[in-house]
C-alpha positions as CSV (number, residue, x, y, z in Angstrom):
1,X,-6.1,9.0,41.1
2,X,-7.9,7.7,44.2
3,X,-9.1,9.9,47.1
4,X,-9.4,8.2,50.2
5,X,-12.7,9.0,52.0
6,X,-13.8,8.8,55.2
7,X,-15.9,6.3,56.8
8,X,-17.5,8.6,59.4
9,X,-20.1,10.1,56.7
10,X,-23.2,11.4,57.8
11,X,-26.3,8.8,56.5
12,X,-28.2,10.2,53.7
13,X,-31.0,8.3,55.1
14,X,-31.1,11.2,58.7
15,X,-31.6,14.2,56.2
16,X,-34.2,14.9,54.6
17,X,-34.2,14.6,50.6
18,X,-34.3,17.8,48.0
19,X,-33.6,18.5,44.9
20,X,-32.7,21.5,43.2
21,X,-34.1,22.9,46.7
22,X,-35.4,26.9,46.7
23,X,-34.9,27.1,50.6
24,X,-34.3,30.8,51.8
25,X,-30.5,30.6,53.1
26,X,-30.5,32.8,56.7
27,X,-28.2,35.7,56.6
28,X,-26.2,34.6,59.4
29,X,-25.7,30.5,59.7
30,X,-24.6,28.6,62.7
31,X,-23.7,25.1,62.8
32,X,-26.9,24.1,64.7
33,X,-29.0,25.5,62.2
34,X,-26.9,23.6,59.5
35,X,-27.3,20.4,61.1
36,X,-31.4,21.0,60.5
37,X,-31.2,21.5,56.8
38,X,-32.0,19.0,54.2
39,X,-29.6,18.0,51.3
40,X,-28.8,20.6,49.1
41,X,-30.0,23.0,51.2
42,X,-26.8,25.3,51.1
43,X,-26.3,24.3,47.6
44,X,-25.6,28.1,46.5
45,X,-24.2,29.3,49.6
46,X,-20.6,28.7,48.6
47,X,-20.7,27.4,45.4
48,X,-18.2,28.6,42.4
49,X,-19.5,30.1,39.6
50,X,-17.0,31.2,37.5
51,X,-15.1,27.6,37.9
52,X,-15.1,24.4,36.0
53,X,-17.4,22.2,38.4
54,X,-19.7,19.3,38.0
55,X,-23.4,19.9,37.9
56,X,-23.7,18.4,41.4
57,X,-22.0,15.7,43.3
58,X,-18.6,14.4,44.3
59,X,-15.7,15.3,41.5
60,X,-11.8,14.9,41.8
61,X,-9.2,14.7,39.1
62,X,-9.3,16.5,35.9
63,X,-9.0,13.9,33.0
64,X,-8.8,13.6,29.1
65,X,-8.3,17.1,28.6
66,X,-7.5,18.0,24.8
67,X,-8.0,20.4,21.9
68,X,-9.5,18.2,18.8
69,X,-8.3,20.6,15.9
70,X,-10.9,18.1,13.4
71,X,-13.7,20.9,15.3
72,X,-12.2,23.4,16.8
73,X,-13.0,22.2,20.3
74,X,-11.5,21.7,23.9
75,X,-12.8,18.6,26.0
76,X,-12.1,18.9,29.8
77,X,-13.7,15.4,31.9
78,X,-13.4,14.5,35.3
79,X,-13.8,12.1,38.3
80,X,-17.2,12.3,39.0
81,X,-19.5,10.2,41.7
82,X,-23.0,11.8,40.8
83,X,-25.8,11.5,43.1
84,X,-23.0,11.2,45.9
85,X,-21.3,14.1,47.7
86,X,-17.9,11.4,48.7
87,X,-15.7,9.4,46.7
88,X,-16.9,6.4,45.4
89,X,-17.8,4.0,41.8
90,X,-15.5,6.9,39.9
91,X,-16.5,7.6,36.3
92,X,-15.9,10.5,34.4
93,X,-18.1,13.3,33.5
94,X,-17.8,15.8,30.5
95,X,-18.0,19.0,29.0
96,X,-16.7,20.7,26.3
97,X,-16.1,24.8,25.0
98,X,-14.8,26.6,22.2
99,X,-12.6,28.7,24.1
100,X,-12.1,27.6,27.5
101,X,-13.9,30.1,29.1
102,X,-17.8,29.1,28.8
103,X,-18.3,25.4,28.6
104,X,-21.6,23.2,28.0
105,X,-21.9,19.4,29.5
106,X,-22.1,16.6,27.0
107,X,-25.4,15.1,27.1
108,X,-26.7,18.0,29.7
109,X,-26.5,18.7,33.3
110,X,-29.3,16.8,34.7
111,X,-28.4,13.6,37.0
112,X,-25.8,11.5,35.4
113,X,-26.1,12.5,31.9
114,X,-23.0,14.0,31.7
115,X,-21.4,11.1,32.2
116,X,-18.7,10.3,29.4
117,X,-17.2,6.9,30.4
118,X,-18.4,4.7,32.9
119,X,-17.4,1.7,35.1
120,X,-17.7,-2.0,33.3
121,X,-19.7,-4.7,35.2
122,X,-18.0,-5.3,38.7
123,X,-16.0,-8.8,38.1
124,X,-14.4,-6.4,35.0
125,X,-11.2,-5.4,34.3
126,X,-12.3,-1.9,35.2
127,X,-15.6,-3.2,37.3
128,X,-14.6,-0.9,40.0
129,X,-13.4,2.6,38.7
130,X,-12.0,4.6,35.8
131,X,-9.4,6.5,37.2
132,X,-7.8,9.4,36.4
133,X,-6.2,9.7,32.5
134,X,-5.4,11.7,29.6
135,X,-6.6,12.0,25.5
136,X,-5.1,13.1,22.3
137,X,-7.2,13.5,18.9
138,X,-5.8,11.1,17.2
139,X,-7.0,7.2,16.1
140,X,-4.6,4.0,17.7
141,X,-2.5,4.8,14.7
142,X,-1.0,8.2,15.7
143,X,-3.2,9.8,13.4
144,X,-5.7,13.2,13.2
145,X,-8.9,12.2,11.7
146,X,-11.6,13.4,13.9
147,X,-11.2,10.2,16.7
148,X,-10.5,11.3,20.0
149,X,-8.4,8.6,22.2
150,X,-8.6,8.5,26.2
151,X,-5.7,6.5,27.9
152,X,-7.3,5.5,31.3
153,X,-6.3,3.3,34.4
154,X,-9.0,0.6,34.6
155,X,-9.7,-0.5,38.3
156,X,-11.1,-4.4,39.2
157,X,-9.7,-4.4,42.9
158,X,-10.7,-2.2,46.2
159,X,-9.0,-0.7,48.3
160,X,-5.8,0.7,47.1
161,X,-3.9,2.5,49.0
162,X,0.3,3.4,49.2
163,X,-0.2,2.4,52.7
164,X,-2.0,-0.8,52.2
165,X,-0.2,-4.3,50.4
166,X,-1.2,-3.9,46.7
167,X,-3.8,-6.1,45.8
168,X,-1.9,-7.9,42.3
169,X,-4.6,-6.7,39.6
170,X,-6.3,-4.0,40.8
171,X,-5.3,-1.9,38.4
172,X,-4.8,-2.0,34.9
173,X,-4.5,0.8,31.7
174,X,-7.1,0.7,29.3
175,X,-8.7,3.1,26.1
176,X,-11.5,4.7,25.5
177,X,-12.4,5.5,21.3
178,X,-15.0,8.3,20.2
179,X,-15.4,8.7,16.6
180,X,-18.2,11.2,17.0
181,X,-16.5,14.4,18.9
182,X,-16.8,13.0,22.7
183,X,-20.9,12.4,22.3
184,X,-20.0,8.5,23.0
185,X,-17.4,6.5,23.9
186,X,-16.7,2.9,22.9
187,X,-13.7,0.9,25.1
188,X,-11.2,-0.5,23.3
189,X,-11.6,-4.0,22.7
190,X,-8.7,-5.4,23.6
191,X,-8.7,-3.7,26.3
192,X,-6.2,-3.4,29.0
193,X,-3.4,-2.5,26.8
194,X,-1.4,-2.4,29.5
195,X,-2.0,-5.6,31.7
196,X,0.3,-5.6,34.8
197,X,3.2,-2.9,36.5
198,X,6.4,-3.4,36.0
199,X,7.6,-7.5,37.7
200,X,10.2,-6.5,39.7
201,X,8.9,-3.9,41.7
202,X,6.9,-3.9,45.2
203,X,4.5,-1.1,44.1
204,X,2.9,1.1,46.3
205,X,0.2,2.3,43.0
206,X,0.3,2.7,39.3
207,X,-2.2,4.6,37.8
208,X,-3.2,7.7,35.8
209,X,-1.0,7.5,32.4
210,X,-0.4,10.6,30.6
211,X,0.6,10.1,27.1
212,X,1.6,12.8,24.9
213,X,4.6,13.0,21.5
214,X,7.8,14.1,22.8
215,X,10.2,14.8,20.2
216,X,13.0,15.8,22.5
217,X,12.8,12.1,23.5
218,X,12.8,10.8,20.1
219,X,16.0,12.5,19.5
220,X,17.7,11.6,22.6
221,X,16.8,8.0,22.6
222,X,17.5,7.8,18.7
223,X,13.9,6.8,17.7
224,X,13.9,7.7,13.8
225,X,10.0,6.6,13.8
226,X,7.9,9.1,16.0
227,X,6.8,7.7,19.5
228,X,4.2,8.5,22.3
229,X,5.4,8.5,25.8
230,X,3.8,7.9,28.9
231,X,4.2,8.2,32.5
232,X,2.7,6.7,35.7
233,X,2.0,7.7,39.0
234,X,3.9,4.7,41.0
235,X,6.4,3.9,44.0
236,X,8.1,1.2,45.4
237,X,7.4,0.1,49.1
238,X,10.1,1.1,51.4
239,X,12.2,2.2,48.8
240,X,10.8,5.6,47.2
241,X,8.1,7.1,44.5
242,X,8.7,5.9,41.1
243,X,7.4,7.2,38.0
244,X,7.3,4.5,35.4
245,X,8.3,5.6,31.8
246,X,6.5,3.7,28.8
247,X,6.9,4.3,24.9
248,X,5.0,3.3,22.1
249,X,5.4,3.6,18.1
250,X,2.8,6.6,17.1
251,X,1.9,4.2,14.1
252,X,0.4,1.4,17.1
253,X,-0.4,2.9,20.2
254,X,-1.3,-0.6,21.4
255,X,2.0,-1.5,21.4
256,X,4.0,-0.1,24.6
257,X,7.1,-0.7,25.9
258,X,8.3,-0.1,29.4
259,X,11.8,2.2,29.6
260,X,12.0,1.9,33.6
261,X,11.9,5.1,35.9
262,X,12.6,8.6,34.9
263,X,14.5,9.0,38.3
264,X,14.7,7.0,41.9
265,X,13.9,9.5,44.7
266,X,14.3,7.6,48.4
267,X,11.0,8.0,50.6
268,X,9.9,11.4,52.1
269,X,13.4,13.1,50.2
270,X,13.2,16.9,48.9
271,X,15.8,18.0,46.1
272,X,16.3,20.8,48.7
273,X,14.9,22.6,51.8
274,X,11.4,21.0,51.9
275,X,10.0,24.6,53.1
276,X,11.2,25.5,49.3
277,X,10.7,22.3,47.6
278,X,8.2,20.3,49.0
279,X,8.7,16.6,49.7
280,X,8.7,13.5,47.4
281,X,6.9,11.6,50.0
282,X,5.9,7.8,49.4
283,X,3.9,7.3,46.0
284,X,3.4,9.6,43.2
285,X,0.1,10.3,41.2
286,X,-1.3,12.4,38.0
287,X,2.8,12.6,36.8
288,X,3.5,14.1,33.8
289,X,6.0,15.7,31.6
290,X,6.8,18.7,29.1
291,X,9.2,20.5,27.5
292,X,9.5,24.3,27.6
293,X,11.0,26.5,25.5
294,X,12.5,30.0,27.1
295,X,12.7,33.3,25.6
296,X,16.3,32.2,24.4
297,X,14.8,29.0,22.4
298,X,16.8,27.1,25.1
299,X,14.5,24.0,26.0
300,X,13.9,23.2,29.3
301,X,12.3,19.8,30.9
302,X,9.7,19.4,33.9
303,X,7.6,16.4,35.8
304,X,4.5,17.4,38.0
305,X,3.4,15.1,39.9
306,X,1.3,14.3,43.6
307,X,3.6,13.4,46.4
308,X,1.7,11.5,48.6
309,X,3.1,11.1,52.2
310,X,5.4,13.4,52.7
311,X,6.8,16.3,55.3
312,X,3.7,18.2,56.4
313,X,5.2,20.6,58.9
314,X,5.0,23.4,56.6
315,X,2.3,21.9,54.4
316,X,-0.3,20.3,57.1
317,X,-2.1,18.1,53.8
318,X,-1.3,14.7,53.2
319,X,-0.6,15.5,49.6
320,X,1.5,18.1,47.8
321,X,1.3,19.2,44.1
322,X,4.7,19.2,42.9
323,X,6.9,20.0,39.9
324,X,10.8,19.8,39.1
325,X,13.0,20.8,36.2
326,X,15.3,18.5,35.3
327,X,18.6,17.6,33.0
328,X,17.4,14.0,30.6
329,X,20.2,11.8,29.7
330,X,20.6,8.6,28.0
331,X,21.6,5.8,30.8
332,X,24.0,2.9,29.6
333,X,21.0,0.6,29.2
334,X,19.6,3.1,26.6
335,X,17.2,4.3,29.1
336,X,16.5,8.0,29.5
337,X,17.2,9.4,33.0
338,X,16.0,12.8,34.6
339,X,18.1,14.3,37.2
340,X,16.1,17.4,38.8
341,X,18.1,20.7,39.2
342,X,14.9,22.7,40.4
343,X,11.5,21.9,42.2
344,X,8.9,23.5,44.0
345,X,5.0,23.7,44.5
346,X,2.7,23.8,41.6
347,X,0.0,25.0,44.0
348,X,1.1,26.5,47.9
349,X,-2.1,25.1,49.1
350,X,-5.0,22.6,48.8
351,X,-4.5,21.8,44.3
352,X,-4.0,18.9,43.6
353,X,-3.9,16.3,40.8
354,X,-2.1,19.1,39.1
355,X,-1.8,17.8,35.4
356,X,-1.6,19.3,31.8
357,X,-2.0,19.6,28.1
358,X,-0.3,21.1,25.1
359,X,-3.2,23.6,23.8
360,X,-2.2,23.4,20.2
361,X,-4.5,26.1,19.5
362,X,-2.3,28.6,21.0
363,X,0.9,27.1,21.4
364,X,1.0,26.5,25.3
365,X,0.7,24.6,27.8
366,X,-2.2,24.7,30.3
367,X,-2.6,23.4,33.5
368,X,-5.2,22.3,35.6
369,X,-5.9,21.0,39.2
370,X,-8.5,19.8,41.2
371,X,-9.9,21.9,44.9
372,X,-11.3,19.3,47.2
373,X,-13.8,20.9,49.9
374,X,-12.1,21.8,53.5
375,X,-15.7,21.6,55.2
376,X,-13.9,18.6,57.7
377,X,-17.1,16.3,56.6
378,X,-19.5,19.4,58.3
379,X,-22.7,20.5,56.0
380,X,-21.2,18.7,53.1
381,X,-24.9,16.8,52.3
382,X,-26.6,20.2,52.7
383,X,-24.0,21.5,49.9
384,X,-24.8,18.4,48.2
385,X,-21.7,18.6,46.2
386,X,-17.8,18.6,46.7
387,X,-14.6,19.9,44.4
388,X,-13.9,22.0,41.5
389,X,-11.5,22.6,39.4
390,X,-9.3,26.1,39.7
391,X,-8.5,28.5,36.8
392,X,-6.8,26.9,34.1
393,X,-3.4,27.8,34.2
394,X,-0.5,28.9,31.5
395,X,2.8,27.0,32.5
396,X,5.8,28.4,31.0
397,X,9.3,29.3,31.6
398,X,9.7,32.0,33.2
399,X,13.3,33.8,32.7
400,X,14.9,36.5,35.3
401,X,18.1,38.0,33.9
402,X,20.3,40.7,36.1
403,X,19.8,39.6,40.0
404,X,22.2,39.8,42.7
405,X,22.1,37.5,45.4
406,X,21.9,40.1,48.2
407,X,21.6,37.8,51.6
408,X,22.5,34.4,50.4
409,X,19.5,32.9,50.3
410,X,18.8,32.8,46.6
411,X,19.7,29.0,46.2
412,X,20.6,26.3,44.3
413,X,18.8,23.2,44.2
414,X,15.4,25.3,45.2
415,X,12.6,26.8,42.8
416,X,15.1,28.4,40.7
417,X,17.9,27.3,38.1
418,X,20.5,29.5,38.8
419,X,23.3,30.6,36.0
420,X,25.6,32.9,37.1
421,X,27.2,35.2,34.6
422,X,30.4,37.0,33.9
423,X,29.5,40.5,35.5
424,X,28.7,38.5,38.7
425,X,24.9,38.6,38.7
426,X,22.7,35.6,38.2
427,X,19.8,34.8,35.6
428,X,17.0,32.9,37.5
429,X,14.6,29.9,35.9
430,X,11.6,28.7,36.9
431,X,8.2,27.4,36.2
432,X,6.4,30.3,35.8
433,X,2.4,30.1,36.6
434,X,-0.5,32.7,35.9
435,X,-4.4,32.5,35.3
436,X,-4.6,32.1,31.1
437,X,-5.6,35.7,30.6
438,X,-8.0,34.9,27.7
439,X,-10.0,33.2,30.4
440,X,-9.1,36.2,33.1
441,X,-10.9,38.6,30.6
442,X,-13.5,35.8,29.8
443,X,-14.9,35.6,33.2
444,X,-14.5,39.6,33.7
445,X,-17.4,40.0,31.1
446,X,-20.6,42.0,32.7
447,X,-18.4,42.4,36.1
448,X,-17.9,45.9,37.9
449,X,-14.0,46.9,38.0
450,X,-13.4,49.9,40.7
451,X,-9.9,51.5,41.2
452,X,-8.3,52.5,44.4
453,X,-6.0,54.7,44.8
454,X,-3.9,53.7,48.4
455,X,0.1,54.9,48.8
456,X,1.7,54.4,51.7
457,X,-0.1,52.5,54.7
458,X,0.9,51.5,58.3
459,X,-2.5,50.2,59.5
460,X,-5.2,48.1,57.9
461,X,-8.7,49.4,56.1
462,X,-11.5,48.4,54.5
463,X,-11.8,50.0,50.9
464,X,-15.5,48.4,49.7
465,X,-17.3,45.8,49.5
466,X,-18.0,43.5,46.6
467,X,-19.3,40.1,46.4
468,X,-18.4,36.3,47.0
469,X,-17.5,36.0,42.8
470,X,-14.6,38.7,42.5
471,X,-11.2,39.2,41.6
472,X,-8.7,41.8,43.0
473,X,-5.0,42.7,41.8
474,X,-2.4,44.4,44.1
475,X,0.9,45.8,43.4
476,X,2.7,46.5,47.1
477,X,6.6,47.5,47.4
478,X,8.3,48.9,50.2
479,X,7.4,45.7,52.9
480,X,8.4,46.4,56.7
481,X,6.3,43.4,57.6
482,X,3.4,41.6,56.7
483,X,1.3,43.3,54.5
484,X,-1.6,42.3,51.7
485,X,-5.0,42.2,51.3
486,X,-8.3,41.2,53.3
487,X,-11.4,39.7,51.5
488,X,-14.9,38.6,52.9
489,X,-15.0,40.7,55.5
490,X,-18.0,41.4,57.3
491,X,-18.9,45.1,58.6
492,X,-18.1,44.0,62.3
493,X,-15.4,42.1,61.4
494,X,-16.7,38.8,62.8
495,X,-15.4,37.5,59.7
496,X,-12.7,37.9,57.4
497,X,-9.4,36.6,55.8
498,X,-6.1,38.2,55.3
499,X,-3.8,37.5,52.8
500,X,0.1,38.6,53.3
501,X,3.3,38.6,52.4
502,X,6.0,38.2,55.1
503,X,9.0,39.5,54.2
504,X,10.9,37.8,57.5
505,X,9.8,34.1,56.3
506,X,9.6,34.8,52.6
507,X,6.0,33.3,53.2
508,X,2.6,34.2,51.3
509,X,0.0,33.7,54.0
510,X,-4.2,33.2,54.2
511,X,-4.6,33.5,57.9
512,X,-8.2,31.7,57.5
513,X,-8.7,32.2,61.9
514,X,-11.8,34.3,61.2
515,X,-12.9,33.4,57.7
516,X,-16.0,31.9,59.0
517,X,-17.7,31.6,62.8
518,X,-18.6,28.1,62.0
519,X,-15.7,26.6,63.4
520,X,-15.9,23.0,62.2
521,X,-14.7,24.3,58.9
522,X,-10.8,24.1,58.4
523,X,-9.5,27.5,59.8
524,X,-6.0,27.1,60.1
525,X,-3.1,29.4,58.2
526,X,-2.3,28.1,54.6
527,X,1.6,28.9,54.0
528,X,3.9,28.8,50.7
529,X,7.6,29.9,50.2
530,X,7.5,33.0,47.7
531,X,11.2,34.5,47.8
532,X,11.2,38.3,45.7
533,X,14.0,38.6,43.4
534,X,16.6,41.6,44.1
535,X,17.7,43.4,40.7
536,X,21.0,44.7,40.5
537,X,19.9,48.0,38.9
538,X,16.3,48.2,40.3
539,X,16.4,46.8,43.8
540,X,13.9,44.6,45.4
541,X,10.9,43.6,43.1
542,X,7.5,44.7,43.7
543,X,4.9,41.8,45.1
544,X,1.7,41.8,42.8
545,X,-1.1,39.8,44.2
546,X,-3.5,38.8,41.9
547,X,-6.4,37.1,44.5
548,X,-9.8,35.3,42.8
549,X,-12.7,34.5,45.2
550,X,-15.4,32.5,44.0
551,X,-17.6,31.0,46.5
552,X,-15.6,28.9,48.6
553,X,-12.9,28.9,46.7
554,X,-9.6,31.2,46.8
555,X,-6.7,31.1,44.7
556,X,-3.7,33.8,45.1
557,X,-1.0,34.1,42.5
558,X,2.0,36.1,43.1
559,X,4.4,37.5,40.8
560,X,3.8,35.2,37.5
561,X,5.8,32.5,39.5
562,X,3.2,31.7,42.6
563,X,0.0,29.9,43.3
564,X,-1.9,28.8,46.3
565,X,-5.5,28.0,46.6
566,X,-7.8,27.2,50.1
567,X,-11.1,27.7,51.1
568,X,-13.3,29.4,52.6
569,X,-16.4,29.4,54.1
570,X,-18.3,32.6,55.8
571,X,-21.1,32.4,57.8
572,X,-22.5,35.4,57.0
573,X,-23.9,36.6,54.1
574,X,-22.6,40.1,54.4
575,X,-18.9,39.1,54.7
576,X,-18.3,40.8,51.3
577,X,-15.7,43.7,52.0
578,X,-12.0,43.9,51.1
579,X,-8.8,46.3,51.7
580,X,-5.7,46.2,52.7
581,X,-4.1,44.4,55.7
582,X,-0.9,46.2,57.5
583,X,0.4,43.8,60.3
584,X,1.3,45.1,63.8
585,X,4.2,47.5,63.4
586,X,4.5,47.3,59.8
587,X,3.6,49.8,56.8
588,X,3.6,49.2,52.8
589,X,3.2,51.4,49.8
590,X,0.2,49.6,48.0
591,X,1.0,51.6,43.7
592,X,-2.2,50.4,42.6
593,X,-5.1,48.1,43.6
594,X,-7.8,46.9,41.1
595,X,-11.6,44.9,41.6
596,X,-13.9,43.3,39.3
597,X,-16.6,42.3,41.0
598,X,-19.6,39.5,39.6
599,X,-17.5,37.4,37.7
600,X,-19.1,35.7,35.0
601,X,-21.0,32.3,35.3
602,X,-19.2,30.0,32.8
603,X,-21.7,27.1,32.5
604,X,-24.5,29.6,31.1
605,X,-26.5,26.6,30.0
606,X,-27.2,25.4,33.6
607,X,-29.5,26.7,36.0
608,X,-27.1,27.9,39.1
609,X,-29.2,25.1,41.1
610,X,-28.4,22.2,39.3
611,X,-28.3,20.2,42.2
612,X,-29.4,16.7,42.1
613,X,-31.2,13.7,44.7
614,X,-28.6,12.7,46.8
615,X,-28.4,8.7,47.4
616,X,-26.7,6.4,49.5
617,X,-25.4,3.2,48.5
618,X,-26.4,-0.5,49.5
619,X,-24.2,-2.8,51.4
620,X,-24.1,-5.1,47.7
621,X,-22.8,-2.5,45.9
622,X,-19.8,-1.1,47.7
623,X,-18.9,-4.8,49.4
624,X,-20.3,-3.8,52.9
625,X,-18.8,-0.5,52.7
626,X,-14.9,-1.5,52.1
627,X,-14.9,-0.5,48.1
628,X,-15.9,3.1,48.9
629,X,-18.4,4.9,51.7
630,X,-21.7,5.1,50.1
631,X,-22.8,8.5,50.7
């Protein structure tokens, strides 16, 4: 994927230069006293702990991610600009872990040596960036014998942009071969495998293949040899996203074949009400595909993918992380089609480059996405670092049997496939979405867990205080209006955030107006659409809130079915407490509420300053400042 940066960085050159800095960070920041601190200065202050991150530096999409059964290990890599906190010369780090929870960077955390696969020579076919991309344990032949395979997009031309006229070449898919368990990677030499996007179309991008088996394809395209499919993010100008569908025999995975689009969405279209469904916007990126199986063995297909572009009333980004369900048929050129009869968010708020793997381990499918920063390009070279990666995430189908559809506005065409059933009621599917619990219970270990006992409320209180690396769950029933939780809340209440459910918008809200007194950062109110079933025998279902705060970075999931992560970034080192937050005029009954506070640090081999010389980049090697920003 490619992030656009800005071009109004701060010079590295003004601040003055630190590494792995032991500066004493004041209780109480301001932005003036910010603007006096050297790089890396606030390199702890907000920084996640119980996250995949890189050791320092700028890092966007996750890539390559995989379970090689040959050693029993999980490989996670990423978009990585070390010694830079913007986007810029992408190559991709990596790390690896035996179970997902505590992970250890190949060839160490120390300046770039966690680097897995770098760019060529600029003049190269990939000169100028190895985007995003994905890996299977297998050799070019389809087969398991210890080599690991990365499917990348090689980059030879800057800028791209779906808003800028496609430069012909810039982009290109290439692989990547370890035969030593991801220590070192050799590009294939033959490489690009995949020399030039479809003829006939006016793209607007194509990049970031995902390639996995699909057997359900096989069978509906009547391929009697087993194949590997892949998708693209892509679009057309003035005509709509695209995401370009490739196969390839398993026995040459050199040898791909393009099948056309899995579907033709217009520009800046929604399968329904955007506020539900998001909006396709203009180009896609990081698309990829699955097939679920429910409860009932029925399979069911989905595509997530980054809209870029689109309707941003409800969703002020740029950029929306997006999945729909869909019906595949077999067009009268052969062809496979997907028509989507469900879509929604993958992540309510700042995720993105949502994309996946099939864990073979444990028979799932986990997701992950990338956080950018929301500092608005204020104290980002004192942090000396930007992005991380949010809890991986089990993706399944999620199956809701007996509802009624009590004011109309349980829809078709929205987040839910709707069957309705003889007795009148309806069963609901959707992509369900929760925190893999292995990893939940992972990162609880050495962490304090308190209780509270709360019942019926009608004004908002302060239960305790915890710390900046904790995790809360809330069960809440009853709603007469908004009604949640607050986190990092200082003892004045200069600062704090609440988090609510409004039962008169079906919106979950982080209301982010007081999160910090340093008002450059981002402070506006992140919203998503989070509709509660009604049960015809039980009534409206409880909303369970299960909130993580780690550092900066907040993530909410609701109800098995819900997810939305922001920011935050208090001022004040005592902004710590949490409760429950009653909006004017409303009450809730709150059944149970549960903390764990000092969640586990899950790079153990690191120092928790790992923070590395920050640099800034000549005029010769960004092409006076056009190929990327420098800093």
């Amino acid at each position: 994927m490619l992030w656009a940066v800005s071009m109004l960085s701060v010079l590295l050159a003004s601040l003055k230069t630190t590494n792995a800095q032991n500066t004493t960070i004041p209780a109480v920041l301001d932005a003036s006293m910010i603007e006096s601190m050297g790089n890396n200065s606030l390199f702890m202050k907000w920084r996640p702990t119980s996250r995949f991150i890189a050791p320092a530096g700028w890092m966007n999409d996750p890539c390559g991610m995989m379970y090689d059964p040959t050693r029993d290990t999980y490989h996670l890599m990423y978009q990585w600009h070390p010694y830079h906190v913007n986007w810029g010369n992408i190559s991709w780090g990596h790390a690896t872990s035996k179970d997902l929870v505590t992970w250890t960077d190949v060839g160490g955390w120390e300046g770039n040596n966690a680097e897995g696969i770098v760019t060529g020579s600029v003049g190269s076919y990939d000169g100028l960036g190895i985007f995003s991309g994905s890996a299977q344990p297998v050799n070019l032949q389809g087969e398991q014998d210890g080599t690991l395979l990365v499917f990348y997009t090689s980059v030879s031309r800057l800028p791209t942009n779906w808003r800028l006229p496609y430069l012909n070449g810039t982009e290109t898919q290439s692989f990547a071969i370890s035969n030593d368990g991801g220590v070192t990677w050799e590009k294939y030499e033959s490489n690009p495998v995949i020399s030039a996007p479809p003829e006939e179309w006016n793209i607007t991008g194509w990049r970031d293949p995902f390639f996995e088996p699909w057997p359900e394809m096989d069978r509906l395209l009547s391929n009697t040899e087993p194949h590997y499919y892949a998708v693209f993010g892509s679009g057309i100008k003035q005509i709509g996203p695209r995401i370009p569908f490739y196969s390839a025999p398993a026995s040459d995975l050199t040898n791909w074949t393009f099948l056309g689009a899995l579907w033709e969405p217009a520009d800046n279209t929604s399968l329904g009400n955007p506020v539900e469904t998001g909006t396709y916007g203009f180009n896609f990126e990081v698309s990829n595909f699955f097939s679920l199986d429910d409860e009932d063995g029925d399979v069911h297909y989905y595509i997530q993918m980054g809209a870029e572009g689109g309707n941003t009333t409800l969703h002020t980004r740029g950029a929306w992380a997006l999945w729909n369900e869909g019906l595949i048929s077999r067009r009268a050129n052969g062809f496979a089609q997907f028509t989507p009869v469900a879509s929604g968010a993958g992540d309510w708020g700042l995720l993105y480059a949502v994309t996946s793997f099939n864990d073979t381990k444990n028979n799932r499918r986990v997701q992950w996405g990338w956080a950018p920063e929301e500092m608005n390009d204020f104290a980002i070279n004192q942090q000396g670092f930007q992005g991380a990666f949010a809890l991986p995430r089990e993706q399944f189908v999620k199956v809701t049997k007996g509802l009624i559809n009590a004011d109309g506005n349980l829809t078709t065409l929205g987040n839910n496939r709707l069957v309705e059933k003889s007795d009148g009621t309806f069963t609901a599917y959707t992509l369900g979405v929760r925190p893999l619990d292995d990893v939940v219970y992972g990162i609880r270990n050495g962490s304090s867990q308190q209780n509270f006992a709360i019942g019926a409320v009608s004004s908002s209180s302060i239960a305790g205080s915890g710390s900046n690396h904790i995790e809360f769950m809330a069960t809440f029933k009853n709603f007469s209006g908004p009604a949640g939780l607050t986190v990092a809340a200082s003892p004045g209440s200069e600062e704090y955030t609440n988090i609510y459910f409004d039962p008169d918008t079906f919106t979950i809200n982080v209301n982010r107006s007081y999160s910090s007194t340093i008002v450059e950062f981002a402070n506006y109110t992140v919203v998503g659409y989070f509709y509660p079933y009604t049960l015809a025998k039980t009534g409206i279902e409880d909303v369970v809130m299960h909130v993580f705060l780690d550092g900066s970075l907040l993530e909410v999931y609701v109800n098995d079915r819900f997810a939305l992560t922001t920011r935050i970034y208090p001022s004040r080192a005592d902004s710590t407490g949490f409760g429950v937050y009653i909006g004017d005029g409303a009450s809730v009954e709150v059944t149970e509420m549960y903390t764990w506070t000092g969640l586990a640090n899950v790079f153990p081999e690191r120092p928790l300053n790992s923070s590395s010389q920050l640099v800034f980049d000549t005029p010769e090697q960004t092409n006076n400042y056009t190929w990327w920003a420098g800093n």
